[in-house]
N, C-alpha and C positions, 0 to 999 in steps of 0.2 A: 364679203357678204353684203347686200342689200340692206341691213339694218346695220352696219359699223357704217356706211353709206351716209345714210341718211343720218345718224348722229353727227357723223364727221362737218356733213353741212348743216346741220342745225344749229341756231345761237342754242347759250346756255341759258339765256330768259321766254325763248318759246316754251308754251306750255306743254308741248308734245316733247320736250327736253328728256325728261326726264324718266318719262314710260318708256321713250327709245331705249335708252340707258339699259331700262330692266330687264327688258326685254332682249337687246343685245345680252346681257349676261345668262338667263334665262336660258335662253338659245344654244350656248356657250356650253354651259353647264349639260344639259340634255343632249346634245353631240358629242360630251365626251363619255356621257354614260352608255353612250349608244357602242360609241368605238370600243370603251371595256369590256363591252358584252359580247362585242364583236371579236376580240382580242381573244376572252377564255372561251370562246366557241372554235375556235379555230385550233386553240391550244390545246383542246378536247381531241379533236381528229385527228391533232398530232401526235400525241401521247396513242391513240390508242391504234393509229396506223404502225406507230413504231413497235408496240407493243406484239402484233397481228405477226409479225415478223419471225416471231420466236417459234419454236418446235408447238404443235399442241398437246403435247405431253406434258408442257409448264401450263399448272391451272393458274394462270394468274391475278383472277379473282382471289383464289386462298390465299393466296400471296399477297395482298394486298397491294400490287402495283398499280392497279386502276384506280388513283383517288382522287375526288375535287381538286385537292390543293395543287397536286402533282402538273410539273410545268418541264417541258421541253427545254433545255436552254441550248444546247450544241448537239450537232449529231457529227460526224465524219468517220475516218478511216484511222485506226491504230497500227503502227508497226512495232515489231520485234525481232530479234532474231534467236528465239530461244529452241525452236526444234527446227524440225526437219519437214514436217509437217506442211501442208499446204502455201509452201514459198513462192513469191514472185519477185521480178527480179524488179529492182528498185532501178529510178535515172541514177544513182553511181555504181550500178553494174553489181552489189551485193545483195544476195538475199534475204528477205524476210518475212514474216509472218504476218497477214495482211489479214486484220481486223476490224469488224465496226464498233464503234463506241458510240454509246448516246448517253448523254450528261442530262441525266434532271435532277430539279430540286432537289437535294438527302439522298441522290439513288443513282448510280453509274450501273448501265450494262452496257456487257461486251459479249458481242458474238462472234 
């Protein structure tokens, strides 16, 4: 950044020493408040892309799965081999029962 810059060659007795300083933290500070907002705005359309996903016969408003705090952490693929039911065959040649899972904060679903 242009202000770590200019601190970096600045003495520490000039008298613009110091406003750099502040200013780099400043700067600092307000970029990462930017990225957090950036972070749960994103983590918003992830949650509720994933969500979109499900039958719409789950109201999931009453359900309370659509909530501020509520955070995406993993999504992927679950296997089983418990029925019979929509099998594929697996790279060792056995079948199983091929599910999505999505892990959030307090709350796993499986479809």
């Amino acid at each position: 950044m242009l202000l770590e810059q200019l601190v970096k060659y600045t003495l520490e007795q000039h008298h613009d020493y110091q406003p750099l300083l502040t200013a780099v933290k400043e700067t600092q500070r307000a970029t990462e408040t930017i990225n957090d907002a950036l972070r749960e705005e994103q983590n918003k359309y992830s949650v509720i892309a994933v969500l979109e996903r499900f039958d719409d016969s789950l109201d999931l408003l009453d359900m309370h799965l659509i909530q501020p705090h509520r955070k995406l952490i993993k999504e992927g693929v679950l296997f089983s081999a418990e029925s019979d039911e929509y099998f594929v065959a697996s790279e060792e040649g056995t079948n199983q029962l091929l599910r999505s899972g999505y892990d959030f904060n307090i709350l796993i679903l499986c479809s």
